[in-house]
PDB file as gemmi writes it, atoms N, CA and C in Angstrom:
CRYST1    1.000    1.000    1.000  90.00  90.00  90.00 P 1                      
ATOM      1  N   UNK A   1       6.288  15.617  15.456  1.00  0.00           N  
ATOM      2  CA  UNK A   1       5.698  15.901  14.166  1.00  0.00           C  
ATOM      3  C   UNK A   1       5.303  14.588  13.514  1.00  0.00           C  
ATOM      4  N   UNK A   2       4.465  14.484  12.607  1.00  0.00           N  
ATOM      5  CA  UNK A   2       3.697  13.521  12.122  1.00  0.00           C  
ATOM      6  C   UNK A   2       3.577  13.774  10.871  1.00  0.00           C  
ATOM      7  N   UNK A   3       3.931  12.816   9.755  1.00  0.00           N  
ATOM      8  CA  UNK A   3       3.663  13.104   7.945  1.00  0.00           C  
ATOM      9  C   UNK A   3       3.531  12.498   7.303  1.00  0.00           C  
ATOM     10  N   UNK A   4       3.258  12.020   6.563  1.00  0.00           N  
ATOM     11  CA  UNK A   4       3.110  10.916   5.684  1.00  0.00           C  
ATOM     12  C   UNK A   4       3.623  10.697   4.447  1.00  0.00           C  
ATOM     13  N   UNK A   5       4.437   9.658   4.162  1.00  0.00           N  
ATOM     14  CA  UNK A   5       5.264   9.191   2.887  1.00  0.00           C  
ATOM     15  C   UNK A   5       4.539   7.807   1.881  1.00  0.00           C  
ATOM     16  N   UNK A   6       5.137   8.148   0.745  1.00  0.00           N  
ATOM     17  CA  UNK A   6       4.565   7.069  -0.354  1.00  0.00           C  
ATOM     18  C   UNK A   6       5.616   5.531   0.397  1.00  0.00           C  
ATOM     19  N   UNK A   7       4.984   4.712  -0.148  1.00  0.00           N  
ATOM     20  CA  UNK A   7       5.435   3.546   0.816  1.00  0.00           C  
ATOM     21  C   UNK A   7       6.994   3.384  -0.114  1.00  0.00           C  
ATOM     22  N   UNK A   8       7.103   4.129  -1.349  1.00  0.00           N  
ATOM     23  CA  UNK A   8       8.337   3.662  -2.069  1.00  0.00           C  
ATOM     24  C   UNK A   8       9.209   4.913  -2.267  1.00  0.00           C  
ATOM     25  N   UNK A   9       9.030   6.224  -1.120  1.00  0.00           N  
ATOM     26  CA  UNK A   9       9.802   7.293  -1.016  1.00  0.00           C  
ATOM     27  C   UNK A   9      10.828   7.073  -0.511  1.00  0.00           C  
ATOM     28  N   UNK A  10      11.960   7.641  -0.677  1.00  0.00           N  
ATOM     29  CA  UNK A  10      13.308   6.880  -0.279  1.00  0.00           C  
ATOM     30  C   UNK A  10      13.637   6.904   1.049  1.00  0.00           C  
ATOM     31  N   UNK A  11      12.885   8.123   1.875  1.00  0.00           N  
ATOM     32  CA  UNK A  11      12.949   8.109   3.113  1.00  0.00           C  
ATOM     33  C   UNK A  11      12.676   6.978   4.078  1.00  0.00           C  
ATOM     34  N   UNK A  12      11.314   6.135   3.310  1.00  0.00           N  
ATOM     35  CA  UNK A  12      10.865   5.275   4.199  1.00  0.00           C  
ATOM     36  C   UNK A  12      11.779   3.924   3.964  1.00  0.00           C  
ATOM     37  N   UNK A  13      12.372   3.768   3.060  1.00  0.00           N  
ATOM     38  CA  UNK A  13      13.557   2.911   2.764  1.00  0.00           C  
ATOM     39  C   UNK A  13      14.613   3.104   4.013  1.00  0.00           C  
ATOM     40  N   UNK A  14      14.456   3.978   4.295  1.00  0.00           N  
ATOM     41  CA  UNK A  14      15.846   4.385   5.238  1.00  0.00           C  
ATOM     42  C   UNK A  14      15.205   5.245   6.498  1.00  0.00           C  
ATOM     43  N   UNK A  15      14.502   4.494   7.778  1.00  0.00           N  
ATOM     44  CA  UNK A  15      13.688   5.331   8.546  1.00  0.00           C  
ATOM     45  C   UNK A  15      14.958   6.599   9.405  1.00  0.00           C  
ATOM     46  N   UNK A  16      15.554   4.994  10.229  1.00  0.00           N  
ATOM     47  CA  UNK A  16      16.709   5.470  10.981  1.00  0.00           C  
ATOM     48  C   UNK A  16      17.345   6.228  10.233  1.00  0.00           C  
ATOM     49  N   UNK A  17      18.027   6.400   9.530  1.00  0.00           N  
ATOM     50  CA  UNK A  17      18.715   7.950   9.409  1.00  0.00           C  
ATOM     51  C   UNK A  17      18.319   8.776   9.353  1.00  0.00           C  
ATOM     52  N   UNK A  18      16.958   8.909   9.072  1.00  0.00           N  
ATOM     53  CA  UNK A  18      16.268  10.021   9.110  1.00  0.00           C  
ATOM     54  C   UNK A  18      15.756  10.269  10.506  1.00  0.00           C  
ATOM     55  N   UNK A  19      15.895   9.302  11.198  1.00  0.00           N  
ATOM     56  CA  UNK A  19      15.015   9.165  13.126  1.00  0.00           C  
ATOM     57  C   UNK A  19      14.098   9.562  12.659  1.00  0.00           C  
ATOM     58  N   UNK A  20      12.920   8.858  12.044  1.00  0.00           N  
ATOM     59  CA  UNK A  20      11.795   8.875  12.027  1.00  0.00           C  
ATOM     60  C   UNK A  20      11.342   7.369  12.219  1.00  0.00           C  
ATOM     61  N   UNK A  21      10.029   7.101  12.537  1.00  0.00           N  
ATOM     62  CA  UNK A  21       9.534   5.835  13.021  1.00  0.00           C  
ATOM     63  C   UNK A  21       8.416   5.983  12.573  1.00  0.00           C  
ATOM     64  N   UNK A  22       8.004   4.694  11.890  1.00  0.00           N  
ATOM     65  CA  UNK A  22       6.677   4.261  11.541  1.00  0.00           C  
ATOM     66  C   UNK A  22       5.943   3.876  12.204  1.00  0.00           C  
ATOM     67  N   UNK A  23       4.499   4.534  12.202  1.00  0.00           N  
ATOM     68  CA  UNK A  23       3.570   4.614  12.985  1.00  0.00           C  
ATOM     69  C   UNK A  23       2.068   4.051  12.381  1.00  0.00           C  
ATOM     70  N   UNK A  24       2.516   2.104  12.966  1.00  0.00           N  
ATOM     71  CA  UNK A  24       1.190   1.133  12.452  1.00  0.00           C  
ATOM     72  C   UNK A  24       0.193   1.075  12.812  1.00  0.00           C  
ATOM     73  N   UNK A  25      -1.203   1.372  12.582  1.00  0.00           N  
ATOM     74  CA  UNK A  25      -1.974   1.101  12.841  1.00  0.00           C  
ATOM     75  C   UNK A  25      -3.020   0.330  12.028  1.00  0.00           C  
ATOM     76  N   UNK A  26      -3.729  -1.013  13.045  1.00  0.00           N  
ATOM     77  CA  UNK A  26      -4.140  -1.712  12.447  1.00  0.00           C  
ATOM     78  C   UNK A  26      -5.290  -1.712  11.493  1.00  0.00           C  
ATOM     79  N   UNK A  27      -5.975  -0.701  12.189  1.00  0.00           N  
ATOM     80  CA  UNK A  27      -7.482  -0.129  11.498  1.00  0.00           C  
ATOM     81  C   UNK A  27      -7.182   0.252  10.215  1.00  0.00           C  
ATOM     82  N   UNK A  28      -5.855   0.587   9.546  1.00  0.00           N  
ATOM     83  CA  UNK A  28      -5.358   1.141   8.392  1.00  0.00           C  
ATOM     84  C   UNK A  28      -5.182   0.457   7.715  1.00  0.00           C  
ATOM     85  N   UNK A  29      -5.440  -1.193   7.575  1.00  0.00           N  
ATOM     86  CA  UNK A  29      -4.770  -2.062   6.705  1.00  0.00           C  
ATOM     87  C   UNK A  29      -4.761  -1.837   5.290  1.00  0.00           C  
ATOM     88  N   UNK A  30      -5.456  -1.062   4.402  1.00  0.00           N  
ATOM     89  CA  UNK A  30      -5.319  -0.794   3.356  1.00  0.00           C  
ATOM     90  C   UNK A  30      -5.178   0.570   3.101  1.00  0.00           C  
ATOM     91  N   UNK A  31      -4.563   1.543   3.799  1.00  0.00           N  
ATOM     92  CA  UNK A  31      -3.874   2.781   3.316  1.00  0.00           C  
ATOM     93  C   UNK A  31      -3.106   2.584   2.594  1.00  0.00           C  
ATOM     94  N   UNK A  32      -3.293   3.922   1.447  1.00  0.00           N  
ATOM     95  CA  UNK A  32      -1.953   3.782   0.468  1.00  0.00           C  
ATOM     96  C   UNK A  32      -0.780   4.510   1.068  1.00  0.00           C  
ATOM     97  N   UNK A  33      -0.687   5.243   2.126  1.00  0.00           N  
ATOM     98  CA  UNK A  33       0.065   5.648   2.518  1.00  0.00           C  
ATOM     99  C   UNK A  33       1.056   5.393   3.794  1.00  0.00           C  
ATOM    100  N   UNK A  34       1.918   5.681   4.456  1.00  0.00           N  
ATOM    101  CA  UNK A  34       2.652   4.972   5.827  1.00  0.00           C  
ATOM    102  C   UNK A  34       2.373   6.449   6.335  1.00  0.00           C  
ATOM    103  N   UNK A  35       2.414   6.028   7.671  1.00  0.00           N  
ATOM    104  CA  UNK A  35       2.409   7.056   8.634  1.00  0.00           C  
ATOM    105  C   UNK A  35       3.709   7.082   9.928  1.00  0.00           C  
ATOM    106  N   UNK A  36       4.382   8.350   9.611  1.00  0.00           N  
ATOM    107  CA  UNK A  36       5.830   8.368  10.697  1.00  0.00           C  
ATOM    108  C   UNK A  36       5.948   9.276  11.689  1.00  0.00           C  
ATOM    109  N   UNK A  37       6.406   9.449  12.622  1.00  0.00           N  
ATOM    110  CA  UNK A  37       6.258   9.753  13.675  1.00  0.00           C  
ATOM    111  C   UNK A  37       7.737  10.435  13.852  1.00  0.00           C  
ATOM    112  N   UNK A  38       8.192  11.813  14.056  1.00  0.00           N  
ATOM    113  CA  UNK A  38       9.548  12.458  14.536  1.00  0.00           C  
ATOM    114  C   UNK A  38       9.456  12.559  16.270  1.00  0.00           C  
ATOM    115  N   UNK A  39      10.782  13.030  16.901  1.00  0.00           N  
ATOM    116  CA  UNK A  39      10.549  13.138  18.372  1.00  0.00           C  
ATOM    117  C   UNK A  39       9.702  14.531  18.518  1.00  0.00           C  
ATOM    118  N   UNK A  40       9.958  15.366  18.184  1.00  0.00           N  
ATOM    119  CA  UNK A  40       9.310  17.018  18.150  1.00  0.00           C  
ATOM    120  C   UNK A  40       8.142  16.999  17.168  1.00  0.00           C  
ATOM    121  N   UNK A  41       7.055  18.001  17.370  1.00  0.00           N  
ATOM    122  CA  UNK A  41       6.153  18.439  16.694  1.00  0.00           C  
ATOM    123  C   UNK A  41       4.953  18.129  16.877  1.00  0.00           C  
ATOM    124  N   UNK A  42       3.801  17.979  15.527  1.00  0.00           N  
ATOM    125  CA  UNK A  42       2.465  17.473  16.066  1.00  0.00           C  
ATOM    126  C   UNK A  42       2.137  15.970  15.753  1.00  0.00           C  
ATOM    127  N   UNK A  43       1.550  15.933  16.426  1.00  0.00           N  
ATOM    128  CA  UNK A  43       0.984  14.056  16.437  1.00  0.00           C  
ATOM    129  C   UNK A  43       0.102  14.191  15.593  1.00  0.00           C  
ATOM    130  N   UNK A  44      -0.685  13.178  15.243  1.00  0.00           N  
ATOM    131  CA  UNK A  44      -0.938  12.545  14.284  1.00  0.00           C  
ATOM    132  C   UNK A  44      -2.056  13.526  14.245  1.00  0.00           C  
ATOM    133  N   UNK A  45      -3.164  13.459  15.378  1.00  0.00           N  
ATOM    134  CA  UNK A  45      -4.437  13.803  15.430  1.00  0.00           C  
ATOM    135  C   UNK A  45      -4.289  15.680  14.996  1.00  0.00           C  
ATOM    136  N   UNK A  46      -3.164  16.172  15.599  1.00  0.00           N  
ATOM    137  CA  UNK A  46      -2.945  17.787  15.552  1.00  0.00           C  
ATOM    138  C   UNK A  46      -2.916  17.668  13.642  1.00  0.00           C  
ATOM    139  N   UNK A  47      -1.812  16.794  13.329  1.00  0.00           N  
ATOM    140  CA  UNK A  47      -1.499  17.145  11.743  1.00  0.00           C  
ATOM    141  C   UNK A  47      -3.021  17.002  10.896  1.00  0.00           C  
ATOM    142  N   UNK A  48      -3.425  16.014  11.250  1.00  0.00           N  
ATOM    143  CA  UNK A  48      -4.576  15.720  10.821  1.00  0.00           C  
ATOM    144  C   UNK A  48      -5.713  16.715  10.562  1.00  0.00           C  
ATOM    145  N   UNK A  49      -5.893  17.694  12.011  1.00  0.00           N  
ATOM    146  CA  UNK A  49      -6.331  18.636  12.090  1.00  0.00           C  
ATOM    147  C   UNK A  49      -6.073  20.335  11.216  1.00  0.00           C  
ATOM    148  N   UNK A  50      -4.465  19.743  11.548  1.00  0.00           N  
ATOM    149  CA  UNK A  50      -4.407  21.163  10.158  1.00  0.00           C  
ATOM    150  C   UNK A  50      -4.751  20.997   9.005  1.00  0.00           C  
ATOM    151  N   UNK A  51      -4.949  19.717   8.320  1.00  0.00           N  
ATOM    152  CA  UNK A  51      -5.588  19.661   6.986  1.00  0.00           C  
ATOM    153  C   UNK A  51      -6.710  19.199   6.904  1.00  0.00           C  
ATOM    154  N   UNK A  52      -7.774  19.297   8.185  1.00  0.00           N  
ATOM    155  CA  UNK A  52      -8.954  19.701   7.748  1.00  0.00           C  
ATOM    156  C   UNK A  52      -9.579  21.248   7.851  1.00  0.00           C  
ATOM    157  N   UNK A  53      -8.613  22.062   8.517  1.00  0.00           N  
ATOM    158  CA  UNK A  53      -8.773  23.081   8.381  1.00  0.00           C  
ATOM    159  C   UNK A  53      -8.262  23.814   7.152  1.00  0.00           C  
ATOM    160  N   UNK A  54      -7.362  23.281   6.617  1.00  0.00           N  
ATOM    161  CA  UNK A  54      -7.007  23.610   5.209  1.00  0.00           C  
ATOM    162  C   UNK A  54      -8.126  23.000   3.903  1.00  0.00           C  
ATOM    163  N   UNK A  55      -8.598  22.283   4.300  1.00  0.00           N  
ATOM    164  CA  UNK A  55      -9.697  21.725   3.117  1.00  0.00           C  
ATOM    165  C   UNK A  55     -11.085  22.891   3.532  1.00  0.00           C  
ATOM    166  N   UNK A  56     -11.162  23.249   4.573  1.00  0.00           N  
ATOM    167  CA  UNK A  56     -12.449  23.837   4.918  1.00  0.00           C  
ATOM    168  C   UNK A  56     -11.832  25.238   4.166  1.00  0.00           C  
ATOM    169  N   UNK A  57     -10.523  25.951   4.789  1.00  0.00           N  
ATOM    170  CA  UNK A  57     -10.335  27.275   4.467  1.00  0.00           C  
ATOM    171  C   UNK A  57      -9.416  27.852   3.575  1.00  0.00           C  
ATOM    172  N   UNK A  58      -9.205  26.807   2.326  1.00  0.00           N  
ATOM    173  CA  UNK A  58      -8.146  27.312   1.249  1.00  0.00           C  
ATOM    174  C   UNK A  58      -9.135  27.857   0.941  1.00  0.00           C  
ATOM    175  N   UNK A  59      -8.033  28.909  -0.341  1.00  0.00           N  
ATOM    176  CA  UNK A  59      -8.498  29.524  -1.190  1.00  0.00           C  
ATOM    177  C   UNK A  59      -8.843  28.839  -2.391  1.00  0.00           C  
ATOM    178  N   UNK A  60     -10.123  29.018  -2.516  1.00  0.00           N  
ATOM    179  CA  UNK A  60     -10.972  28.593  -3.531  1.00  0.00           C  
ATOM    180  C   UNK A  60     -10.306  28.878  -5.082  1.00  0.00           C  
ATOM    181  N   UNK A  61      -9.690  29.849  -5.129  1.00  0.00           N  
ATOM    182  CA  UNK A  61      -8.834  29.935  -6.541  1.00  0.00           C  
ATOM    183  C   UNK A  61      -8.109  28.619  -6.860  1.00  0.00           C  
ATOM    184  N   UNK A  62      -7.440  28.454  -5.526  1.00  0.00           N  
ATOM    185  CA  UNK A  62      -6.262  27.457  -6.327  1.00  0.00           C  
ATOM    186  C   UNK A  62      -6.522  25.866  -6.615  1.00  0.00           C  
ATOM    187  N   UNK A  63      -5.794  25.549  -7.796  1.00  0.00           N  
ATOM    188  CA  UNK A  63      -5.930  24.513  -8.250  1.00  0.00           C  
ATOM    189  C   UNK A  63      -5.750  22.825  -7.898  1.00  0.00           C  
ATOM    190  N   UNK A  64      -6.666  22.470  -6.558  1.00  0.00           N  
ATOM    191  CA  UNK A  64      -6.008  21.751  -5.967  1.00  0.00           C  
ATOM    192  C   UNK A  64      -5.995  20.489  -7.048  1.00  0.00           C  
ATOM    193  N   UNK A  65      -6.546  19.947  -8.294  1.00  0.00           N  
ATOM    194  CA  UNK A  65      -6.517  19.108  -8.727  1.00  0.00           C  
ATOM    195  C   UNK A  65      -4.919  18.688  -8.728  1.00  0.00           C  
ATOM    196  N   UNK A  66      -3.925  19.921  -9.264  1.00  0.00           N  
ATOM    197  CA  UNK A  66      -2.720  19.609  -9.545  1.00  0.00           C  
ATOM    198  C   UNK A  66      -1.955  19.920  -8.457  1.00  0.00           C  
ATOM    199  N   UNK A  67      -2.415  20.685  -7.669  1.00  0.00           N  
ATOM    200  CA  UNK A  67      -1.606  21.241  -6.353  1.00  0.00           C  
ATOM    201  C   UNK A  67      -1.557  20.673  -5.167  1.00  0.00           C  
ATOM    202  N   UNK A  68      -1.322  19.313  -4.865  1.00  0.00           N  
ATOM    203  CA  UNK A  68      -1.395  18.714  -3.534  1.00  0.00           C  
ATOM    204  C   UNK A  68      -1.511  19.944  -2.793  1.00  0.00           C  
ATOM    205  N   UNK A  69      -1.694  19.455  -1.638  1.00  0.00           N  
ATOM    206  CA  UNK A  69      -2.179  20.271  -0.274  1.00  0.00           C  
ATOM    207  C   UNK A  69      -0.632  20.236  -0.335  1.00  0.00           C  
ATOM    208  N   UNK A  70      -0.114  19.294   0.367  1.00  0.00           N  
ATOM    209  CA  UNK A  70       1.516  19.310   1.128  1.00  0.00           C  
ATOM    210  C   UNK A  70       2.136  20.467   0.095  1.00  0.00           C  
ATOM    211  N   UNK A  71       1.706  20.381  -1.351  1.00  0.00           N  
ATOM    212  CA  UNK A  71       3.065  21.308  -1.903  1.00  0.00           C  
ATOM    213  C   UNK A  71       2.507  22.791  -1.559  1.00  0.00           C  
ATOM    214  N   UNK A  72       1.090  22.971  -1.227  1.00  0.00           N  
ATOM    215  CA  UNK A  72       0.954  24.238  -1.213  1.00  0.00           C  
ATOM    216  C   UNK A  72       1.916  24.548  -0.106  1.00  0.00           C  
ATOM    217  N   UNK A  73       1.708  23.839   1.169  1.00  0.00           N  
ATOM    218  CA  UNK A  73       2.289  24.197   2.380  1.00  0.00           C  
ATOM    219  C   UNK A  73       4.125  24.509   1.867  1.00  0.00           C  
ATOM    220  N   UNK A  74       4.299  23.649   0.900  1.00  0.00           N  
ATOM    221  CA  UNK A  74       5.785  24.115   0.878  1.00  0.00           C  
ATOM    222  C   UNK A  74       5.855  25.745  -0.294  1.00  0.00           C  
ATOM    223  N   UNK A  75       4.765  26.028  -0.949  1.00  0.00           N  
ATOM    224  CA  UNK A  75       4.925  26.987  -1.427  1.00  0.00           C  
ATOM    225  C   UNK A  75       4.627  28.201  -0.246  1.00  0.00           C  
ATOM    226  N   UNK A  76       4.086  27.906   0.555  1.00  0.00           N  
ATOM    227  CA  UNK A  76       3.438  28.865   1.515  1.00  0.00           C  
ATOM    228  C   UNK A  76       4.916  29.012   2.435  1.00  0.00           C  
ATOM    229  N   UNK A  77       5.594  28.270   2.710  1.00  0.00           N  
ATOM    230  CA  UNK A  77       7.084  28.379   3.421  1.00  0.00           C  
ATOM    231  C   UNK A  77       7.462  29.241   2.662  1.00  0.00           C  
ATOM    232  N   UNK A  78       7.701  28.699   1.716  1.00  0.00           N  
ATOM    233  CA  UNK A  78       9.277  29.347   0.411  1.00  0.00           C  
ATOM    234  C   UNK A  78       8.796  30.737   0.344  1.00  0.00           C  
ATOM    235  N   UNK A  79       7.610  31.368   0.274  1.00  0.00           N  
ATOM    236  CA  UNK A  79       7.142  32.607   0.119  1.00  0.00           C  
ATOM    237  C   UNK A  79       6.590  33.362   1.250  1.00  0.00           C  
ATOM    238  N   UNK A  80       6.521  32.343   1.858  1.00  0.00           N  
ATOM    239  CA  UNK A  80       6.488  33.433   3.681  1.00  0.00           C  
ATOM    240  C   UNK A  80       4.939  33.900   3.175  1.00  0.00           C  
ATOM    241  N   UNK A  81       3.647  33.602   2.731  1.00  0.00           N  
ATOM    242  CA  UNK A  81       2.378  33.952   2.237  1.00  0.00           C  
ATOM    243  C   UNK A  81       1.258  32.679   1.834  1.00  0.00           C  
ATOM    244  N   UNK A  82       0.585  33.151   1.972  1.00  0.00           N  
ATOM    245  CA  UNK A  82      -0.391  32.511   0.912  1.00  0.00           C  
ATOM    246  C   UNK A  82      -0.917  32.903  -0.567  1.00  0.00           C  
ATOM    247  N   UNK A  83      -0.535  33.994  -0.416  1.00  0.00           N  
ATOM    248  CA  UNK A  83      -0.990  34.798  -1.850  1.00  0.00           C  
ATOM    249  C   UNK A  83      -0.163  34.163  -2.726  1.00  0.00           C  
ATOM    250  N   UNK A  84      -0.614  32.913  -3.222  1.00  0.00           N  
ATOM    251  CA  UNK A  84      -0.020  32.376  -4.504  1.00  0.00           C  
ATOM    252  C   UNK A  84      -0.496  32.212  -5.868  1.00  0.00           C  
ATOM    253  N   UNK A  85      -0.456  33.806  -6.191  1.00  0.00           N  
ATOM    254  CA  UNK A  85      -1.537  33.959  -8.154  1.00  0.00           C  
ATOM    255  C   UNK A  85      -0.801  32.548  -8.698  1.00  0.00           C  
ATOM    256  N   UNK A  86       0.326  32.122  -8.752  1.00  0.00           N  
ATOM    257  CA  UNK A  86       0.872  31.122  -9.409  1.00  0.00           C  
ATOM    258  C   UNK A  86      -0.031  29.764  -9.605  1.00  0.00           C  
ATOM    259  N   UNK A  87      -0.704  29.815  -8.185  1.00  0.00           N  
ATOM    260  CA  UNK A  87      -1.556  28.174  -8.533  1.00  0.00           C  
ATOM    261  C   UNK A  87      -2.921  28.419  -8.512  1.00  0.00           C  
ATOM    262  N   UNK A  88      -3.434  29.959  -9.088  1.00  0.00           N  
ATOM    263  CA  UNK A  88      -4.488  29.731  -9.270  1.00  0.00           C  
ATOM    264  C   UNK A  88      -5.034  29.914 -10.458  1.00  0.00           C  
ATOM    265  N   UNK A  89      -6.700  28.706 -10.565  1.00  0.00           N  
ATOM    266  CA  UNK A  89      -7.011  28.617 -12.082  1.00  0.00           C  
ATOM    267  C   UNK A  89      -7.413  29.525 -12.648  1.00  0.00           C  
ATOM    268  N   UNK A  90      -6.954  29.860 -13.848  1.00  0.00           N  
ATOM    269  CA  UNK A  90      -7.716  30.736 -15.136  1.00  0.00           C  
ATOM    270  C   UNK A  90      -8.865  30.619 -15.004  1.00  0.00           C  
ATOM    271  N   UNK A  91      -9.916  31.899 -15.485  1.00  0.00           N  
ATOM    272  CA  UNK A  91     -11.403  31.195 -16.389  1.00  0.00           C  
ATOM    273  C   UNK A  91     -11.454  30.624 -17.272  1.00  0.00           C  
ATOM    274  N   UNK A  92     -10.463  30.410 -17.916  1.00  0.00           N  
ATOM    275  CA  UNK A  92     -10.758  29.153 -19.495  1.00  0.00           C  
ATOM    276  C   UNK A  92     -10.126  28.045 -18.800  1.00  0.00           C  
ATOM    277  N   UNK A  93      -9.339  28.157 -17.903  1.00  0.00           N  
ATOM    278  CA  UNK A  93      -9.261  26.624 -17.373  1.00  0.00           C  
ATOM    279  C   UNK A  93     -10.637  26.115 -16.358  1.00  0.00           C  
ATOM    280  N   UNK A  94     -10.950  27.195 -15.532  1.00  0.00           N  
ATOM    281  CA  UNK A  94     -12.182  26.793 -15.098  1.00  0.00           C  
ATOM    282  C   UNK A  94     -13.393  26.739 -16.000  1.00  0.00           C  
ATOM    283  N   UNK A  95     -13.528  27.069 -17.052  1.00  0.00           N  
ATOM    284  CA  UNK A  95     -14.577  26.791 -18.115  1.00  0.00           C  
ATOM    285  C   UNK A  95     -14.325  25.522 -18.870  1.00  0.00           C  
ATOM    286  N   UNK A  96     -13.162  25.552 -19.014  1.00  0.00           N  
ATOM    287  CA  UNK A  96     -13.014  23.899 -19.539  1.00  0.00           C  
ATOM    288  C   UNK A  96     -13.411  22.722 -18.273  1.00  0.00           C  
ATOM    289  N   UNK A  97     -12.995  22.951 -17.096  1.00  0.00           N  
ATOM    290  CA  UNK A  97     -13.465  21.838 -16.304  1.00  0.00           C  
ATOM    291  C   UNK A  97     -14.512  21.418 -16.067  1.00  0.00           C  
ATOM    292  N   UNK A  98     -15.731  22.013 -16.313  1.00  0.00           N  
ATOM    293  CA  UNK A  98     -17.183  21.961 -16.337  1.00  0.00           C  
ATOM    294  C   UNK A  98     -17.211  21.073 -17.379  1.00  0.00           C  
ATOM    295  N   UNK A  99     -17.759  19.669 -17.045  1.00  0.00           N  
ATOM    296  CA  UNK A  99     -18.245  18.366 -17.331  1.00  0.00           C  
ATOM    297  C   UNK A  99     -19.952  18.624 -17.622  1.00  0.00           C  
ATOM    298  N   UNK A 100     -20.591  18.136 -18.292  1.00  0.00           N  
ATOM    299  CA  UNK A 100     -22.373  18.157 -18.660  1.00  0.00           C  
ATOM    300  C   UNK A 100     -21.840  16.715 -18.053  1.00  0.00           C  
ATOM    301  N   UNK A 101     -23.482  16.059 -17.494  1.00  0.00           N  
ATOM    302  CA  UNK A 101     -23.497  14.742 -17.015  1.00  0.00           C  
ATOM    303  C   UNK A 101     -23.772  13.760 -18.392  1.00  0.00           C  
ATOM    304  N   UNK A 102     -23.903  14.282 -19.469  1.00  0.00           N  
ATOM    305  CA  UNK A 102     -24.349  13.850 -20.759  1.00  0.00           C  
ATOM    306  C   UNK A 102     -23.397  12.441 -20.984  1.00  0.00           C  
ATOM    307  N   UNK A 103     -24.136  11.264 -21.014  1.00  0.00           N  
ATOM    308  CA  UNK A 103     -23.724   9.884 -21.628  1.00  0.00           C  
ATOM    309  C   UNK A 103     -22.594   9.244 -19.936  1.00  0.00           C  
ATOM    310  N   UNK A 104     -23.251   9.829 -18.851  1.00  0.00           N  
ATOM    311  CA  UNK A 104     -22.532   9.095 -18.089  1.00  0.00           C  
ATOM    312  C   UNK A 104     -23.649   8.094 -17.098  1.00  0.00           C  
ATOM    313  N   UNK A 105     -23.385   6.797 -16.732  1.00  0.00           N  
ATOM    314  CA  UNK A 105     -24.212   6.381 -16.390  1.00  0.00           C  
ATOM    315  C   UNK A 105     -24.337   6.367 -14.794  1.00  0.00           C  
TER     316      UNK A 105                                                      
END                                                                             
């Protein structure tokens, strides 16, 4: 399995106990993120792949501004579904998000 942590999450402070291993690559020199590597699961390119299939085929309701992807996936565990009315936007919240391009340069 393959996931990615903030460089100041406590996990990555502490790989070994967790047996996870950081996974450098050089082409990345300015990611904000680290990339780790478990013995079981998907590699990098598979994980990668499920979240471009998740950007192509969420549901358009939900609010990804506030809803990371990763937490949906943990709401999608905890509820055994995807049907989550919980994270999706209102019409007055989607009417408020509509920006006019007015005074931007």
């Amino acid at each position: 399995m393959t996931f990615v942590l903030g460089k100041y999450s406590p996990i990555a402070f502490e790989p070994e106990k967790y047996c996870i291993t950081y996974y450098h690559n050089p082409e990345w020199d300015l990611a904000l993120d680290y990339y780790f590597t478990t013995i079981d699961g998907l590699s990098i390119q598979d994980a990668m792949n499920v979240f471009d299939e998740f950007e192509r085929n969420h549901n358009t309701k939900w609010d990804l501004r506030t809803c990371v992807r990763e937490y949906i996936f943990l709401y999608i565990d905890k509820y055994g579904s995807n049907h989550l009315p919980q994270l999706e936007v209102t019409e007055e919240q989607r009417r408020q998000m509509q920006h006019t391009a007015i005074g931007m340069v």
